[in-house]
PDB file with SEQRES, HELIX, SHEET and CRYST1 records, atoms N, CA, C and O in Angstrom:
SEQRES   1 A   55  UNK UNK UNK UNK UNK UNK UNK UNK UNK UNK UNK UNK UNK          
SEQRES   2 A   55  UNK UNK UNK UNK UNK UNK UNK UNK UNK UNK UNK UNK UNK          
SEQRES   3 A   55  UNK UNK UNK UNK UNK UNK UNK UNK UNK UNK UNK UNK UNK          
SEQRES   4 A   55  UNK UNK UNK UNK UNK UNK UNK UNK UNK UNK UNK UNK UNK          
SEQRES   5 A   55  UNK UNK UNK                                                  
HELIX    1 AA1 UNK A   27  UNK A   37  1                                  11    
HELIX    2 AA2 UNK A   41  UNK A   43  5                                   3    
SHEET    1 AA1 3 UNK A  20  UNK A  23  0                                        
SHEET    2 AA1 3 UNK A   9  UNK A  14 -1                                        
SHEET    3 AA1 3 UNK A  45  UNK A  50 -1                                        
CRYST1    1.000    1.000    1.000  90.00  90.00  90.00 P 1           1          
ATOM      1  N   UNK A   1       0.839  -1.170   0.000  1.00  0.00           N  
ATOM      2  CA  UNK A   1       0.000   0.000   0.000  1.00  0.00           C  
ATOM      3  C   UNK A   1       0.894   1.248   0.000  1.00  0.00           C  
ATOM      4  O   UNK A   1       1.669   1.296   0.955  1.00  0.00           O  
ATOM      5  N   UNK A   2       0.945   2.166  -0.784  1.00  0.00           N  
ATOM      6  CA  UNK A   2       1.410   3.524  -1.075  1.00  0.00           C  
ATOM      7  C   UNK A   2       0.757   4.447   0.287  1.00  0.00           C  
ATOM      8  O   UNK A   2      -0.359   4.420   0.806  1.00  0.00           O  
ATOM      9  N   UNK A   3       1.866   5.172   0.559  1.00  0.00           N  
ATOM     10  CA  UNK A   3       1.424   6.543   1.533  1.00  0.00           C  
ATOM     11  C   UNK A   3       2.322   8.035   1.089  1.00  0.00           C  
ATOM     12  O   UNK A   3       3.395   8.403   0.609  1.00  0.00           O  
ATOM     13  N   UNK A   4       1.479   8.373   1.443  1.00  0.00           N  
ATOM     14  CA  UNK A   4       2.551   9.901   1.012  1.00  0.00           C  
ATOM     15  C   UNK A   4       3.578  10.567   2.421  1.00  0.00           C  
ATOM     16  O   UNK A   4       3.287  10.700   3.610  1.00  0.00           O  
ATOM     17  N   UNK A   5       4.567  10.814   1.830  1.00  0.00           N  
ATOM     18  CA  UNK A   5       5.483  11.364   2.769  1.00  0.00           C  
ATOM     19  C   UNK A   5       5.527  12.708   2.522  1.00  0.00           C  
ATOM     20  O   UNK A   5       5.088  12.958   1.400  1.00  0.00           O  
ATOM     21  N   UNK A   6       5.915  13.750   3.181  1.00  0.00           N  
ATOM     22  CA  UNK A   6       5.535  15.050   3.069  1.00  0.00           C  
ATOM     23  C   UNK A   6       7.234  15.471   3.767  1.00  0.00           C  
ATOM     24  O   UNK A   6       7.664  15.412   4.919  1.00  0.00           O  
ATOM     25  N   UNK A   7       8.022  15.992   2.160  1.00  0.00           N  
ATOM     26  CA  UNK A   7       9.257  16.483   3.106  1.00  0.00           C  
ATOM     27  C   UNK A   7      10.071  17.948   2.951  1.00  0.00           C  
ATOM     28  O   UNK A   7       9.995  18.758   2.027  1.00  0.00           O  
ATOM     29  N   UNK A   8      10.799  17.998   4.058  1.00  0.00           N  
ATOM     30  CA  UNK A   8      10.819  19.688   4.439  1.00  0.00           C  
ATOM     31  C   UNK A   8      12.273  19.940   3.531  1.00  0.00           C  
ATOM     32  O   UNK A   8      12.954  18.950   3.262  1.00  0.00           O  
ATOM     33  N   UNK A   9      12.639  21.079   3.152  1.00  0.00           N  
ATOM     34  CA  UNK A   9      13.771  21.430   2.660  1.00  0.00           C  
ATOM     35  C   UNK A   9      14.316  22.624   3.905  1.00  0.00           C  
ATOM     36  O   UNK A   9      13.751  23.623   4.349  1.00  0.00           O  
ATOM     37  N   UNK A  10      15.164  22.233   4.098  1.00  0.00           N  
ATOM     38  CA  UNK A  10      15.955  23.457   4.990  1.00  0.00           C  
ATOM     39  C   UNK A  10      17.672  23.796   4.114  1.00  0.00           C  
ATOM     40  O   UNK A  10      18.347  22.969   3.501  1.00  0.00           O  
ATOM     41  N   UNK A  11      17.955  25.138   4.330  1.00  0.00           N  
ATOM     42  CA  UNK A  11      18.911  25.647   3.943  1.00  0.00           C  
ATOM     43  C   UNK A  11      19.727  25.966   4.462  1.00  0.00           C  
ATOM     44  O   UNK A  11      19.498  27.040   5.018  1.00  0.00           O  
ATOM     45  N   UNK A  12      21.218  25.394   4.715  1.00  0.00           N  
ATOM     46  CA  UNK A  12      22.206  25.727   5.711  1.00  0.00           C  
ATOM     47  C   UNK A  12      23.209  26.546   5.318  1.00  0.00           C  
ATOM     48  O   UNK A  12      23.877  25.812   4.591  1.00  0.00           O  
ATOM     49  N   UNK A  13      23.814  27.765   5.343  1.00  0.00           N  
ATOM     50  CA  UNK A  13      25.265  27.917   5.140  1.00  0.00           C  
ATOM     51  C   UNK A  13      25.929  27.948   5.918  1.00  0.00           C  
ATOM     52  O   UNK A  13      25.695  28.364   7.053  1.00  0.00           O  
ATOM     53  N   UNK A  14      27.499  27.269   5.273  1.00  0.00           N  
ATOM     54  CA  UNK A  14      28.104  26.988   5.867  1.00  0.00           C  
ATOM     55  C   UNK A  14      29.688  28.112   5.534  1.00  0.00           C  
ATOM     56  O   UNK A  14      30.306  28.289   4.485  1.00  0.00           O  
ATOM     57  N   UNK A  15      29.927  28.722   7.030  1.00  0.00           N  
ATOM     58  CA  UNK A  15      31.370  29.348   6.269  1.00  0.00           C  
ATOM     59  C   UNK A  15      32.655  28.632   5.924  1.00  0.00           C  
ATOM     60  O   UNK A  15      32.387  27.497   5.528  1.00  0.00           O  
ATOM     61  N   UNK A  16      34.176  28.920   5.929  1.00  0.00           N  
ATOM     62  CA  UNK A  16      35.023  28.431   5.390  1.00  0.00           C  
ATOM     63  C   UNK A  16      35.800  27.442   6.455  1.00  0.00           C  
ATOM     64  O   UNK A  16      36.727  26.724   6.078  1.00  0.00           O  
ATOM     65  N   UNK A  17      35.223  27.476   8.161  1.00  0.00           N  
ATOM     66  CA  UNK A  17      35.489  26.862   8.985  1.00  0.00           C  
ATOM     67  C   UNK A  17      34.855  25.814   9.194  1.00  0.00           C  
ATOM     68  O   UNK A  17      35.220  25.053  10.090  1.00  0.00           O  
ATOM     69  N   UNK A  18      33.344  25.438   8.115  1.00  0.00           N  
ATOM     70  CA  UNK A  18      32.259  25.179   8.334  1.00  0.00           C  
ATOM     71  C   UNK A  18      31.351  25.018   9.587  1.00  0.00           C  
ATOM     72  O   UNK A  18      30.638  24.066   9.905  1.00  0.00           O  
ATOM     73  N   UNK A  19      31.585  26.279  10.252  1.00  0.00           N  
ATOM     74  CA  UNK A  19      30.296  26.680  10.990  1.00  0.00           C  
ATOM     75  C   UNK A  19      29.290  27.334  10.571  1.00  0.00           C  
ATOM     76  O   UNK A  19      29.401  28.433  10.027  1.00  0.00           O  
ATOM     77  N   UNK A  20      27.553  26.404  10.888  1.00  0.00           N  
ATOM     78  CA  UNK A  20      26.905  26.991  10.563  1.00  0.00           C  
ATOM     79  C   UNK A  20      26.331  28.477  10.826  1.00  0.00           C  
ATOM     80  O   UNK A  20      25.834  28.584  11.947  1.00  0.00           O  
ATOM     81  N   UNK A  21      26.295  29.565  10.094  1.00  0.00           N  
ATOM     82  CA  UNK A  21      26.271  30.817  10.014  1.00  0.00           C  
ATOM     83  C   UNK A  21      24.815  31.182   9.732  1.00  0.00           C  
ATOM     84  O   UNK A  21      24.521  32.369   9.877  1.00  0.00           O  
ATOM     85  N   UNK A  22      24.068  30.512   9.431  1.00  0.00           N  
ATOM     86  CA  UNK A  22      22.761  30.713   8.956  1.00  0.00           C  
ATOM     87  C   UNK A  22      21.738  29.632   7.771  1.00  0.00           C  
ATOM     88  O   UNK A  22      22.189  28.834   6.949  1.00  0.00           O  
ATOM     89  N   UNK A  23      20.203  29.978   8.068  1.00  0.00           N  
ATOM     90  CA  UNK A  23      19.677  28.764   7.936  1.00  0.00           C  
ATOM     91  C   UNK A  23      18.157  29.266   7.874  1.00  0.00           C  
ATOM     92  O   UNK A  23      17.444  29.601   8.820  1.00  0.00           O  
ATOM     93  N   UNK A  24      17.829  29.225   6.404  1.00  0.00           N  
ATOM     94  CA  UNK A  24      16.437  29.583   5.667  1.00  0.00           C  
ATOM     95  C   UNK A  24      15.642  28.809   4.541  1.00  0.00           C  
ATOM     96  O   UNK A  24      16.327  28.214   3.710  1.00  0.00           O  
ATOM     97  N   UNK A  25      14.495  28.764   4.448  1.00  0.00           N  
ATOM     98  CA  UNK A  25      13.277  27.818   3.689  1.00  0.00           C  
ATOM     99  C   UNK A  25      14.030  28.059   2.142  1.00  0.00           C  
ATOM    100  O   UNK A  25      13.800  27.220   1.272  1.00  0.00           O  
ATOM    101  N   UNK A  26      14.937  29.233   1.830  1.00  0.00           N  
ATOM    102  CA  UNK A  26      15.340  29.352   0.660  1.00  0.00           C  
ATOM    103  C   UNK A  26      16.397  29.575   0.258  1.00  0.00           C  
ATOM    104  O   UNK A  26      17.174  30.281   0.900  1.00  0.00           O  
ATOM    105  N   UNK A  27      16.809  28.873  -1.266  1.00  0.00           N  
ATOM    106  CA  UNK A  27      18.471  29.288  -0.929  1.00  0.00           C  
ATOM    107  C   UNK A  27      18.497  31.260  -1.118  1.00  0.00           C  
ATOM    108  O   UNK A  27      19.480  31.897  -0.741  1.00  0.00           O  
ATOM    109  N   UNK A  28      17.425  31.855  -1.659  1.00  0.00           N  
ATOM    110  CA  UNK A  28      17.157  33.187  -1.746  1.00  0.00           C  
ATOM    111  C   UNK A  28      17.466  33.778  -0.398  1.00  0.00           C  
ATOM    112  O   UNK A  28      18.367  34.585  -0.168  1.00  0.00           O  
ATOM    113  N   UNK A  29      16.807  33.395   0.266  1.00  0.00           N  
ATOM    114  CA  UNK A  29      17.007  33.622   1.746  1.00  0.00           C  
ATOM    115  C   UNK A  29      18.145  33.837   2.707  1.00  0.00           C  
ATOM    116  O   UNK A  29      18.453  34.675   3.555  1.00  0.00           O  
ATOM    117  N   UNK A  30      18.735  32.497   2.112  1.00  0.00           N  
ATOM    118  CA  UNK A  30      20.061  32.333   3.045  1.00  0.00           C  
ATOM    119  C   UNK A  30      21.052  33.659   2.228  1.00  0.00           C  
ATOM    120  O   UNK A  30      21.519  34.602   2.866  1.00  0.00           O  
ATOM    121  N   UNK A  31      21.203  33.507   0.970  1.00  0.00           N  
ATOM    122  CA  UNK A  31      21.581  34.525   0.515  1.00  0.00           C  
ATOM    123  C   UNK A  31      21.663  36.267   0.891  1.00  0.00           C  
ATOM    124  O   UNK A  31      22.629  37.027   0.947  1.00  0.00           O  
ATOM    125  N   UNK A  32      19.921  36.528   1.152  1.00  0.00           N  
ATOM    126  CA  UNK A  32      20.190  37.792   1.885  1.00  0.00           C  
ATOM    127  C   UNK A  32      20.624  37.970   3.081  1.00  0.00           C  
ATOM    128  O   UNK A  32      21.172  39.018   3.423  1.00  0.00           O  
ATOM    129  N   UNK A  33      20.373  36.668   4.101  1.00  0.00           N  
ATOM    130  CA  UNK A  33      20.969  36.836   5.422  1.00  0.00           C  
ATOM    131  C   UNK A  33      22.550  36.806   5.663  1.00  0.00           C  
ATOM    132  O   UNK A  33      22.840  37.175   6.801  1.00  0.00           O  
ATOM    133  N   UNK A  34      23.594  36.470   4.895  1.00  0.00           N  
ATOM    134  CA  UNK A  34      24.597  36.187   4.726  1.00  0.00           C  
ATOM    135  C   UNK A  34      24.970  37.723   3.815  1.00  0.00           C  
ATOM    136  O   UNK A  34      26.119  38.128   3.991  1.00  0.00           O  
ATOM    137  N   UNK A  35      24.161  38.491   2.967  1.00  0.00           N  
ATOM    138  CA  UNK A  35      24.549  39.736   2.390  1.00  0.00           C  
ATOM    139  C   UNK A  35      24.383  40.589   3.457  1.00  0.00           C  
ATOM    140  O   UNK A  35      25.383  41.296   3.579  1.00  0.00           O  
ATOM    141  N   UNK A  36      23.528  40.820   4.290  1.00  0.00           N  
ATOM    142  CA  UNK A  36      23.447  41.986   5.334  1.00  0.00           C  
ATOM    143  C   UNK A  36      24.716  41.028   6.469  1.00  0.00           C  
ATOM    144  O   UNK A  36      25.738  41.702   6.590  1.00  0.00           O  
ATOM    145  N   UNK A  37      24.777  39.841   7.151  1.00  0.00           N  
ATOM    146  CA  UNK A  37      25.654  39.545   7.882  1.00  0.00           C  
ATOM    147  C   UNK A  37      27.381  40.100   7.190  1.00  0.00           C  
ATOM    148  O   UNK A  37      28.311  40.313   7.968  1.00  0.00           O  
ATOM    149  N   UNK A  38      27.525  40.248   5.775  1.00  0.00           N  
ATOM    150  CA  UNK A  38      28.758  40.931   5.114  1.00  0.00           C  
ATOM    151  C   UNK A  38      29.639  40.241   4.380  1.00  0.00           C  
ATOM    152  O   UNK A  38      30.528  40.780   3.721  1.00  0.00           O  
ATOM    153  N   UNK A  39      29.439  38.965   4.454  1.00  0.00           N  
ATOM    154  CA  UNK A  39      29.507  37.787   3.629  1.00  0.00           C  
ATOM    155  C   UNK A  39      29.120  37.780   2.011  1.00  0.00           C  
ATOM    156  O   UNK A  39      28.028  37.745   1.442  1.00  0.00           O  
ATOM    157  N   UNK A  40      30.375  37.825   1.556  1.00  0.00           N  
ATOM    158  CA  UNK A  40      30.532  37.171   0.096  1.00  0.00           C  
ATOM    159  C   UNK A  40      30.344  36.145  -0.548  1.00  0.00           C  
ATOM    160  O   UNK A  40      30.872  35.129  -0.097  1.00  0.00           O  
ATOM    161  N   UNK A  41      29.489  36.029  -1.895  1.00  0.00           N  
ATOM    162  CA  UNK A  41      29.270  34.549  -2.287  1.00  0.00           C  
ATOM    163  C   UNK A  41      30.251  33.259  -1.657  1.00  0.00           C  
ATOM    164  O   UNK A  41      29.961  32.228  -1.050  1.00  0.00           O  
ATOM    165  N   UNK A  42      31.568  33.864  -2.126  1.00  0.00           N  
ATOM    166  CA  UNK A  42      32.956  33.108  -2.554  1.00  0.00           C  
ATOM    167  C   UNK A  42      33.342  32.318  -1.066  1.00  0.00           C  
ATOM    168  O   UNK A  42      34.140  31.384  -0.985  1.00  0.00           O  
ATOM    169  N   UNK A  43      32.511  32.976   0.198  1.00  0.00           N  
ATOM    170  CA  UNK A  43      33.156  32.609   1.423  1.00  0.00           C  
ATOM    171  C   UNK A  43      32.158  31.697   2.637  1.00  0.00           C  
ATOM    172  O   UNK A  43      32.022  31.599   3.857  1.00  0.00           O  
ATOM    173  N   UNK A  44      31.673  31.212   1.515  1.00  0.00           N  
ATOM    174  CA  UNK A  44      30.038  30.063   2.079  1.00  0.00           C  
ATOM    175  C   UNK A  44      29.884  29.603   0.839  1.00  0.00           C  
ATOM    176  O   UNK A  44      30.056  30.093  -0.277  1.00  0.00           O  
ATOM    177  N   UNK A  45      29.356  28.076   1.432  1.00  0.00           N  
ATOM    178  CA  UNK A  45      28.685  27.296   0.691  1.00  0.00           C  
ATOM    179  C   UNK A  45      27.280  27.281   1.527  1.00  0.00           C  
ATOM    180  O   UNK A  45      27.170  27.538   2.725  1.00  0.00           O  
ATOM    181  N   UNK A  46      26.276  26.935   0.662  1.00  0.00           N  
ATOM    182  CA  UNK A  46      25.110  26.797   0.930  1.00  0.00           C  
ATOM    183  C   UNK A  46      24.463  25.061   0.659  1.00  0.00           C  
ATOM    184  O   UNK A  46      24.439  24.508  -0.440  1.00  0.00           O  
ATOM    185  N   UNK A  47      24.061  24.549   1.755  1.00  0.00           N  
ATOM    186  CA  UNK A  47      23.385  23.086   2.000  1.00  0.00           C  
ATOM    187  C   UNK A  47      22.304  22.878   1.960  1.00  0.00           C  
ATOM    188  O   UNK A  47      21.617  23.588   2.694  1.00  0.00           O  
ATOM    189  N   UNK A  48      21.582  21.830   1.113  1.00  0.00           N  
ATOM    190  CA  UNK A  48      20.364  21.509   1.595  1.00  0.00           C  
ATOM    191  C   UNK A  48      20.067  20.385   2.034  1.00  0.00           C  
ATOM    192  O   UNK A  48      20.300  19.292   1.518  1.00  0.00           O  
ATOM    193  N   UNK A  49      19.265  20.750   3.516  1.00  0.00           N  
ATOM    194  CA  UNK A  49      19.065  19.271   3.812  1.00  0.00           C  
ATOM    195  C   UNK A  49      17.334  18.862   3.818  1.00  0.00           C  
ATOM    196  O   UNK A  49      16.460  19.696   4.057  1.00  0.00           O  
ATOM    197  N   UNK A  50      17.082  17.481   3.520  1.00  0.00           N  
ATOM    198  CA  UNK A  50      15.735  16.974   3.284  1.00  0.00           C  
ATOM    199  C   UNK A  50      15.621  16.702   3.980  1.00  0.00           C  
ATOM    200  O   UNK A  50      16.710  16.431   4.484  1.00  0.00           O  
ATOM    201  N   UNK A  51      14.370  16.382   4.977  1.00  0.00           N  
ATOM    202  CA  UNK A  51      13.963  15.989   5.814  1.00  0.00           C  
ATOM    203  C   UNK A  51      12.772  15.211   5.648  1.00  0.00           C  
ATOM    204  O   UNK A  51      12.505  15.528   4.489  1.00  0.00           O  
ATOM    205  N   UNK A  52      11.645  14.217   6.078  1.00  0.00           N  
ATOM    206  CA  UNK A  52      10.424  13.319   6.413  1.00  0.00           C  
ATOM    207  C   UNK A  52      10.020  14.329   7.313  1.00  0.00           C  
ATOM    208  O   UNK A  52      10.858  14.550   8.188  1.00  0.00           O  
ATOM    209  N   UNK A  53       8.852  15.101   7.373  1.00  0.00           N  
ATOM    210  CA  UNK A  53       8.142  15.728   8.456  1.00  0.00           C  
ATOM    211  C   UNK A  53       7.196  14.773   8.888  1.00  0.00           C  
ATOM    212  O   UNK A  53       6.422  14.230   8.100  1.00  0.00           O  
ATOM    213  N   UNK A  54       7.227  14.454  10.558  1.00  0.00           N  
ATOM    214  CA  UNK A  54       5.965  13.735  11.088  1.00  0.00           C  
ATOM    215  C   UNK A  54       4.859  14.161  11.021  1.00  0.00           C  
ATOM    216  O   UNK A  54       4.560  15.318  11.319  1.00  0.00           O  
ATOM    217  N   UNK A  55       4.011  13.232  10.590  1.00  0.00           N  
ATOM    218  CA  UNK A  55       2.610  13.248  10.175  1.00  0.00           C  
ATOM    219  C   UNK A  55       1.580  13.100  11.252  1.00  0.00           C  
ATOM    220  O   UNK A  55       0.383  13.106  10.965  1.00  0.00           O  
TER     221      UNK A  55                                                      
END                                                                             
């Protein structure tokens, strides 16, 4: 029998120490929070992680 799973996307960046620095529903998001924090593309990577939300 088929069920539906329902799953979350979260957005992590990570700086060059990889500590997480910030963490939004979009990679748009993480982007502006990391432009006002003063952060340059070049000095973060950005993660996504999937998640199963309980039902």
């Amino acid at each position: 029998m088929s069920e539906n799973i329902k799953l979350v996307r979260k957005y992590l960046a990570i700086d060059e120490n990889r500590n997480i620095v910030a963490e939004g529903n979009s990679w748009e998001e993480v982007e502006e929070i990391m432009e006002k924090k003063g952060y340059k593309r070049s000095q973060y990577d950005i993660l996504t992680v999937v998640k199963q939300e309980k039902s």
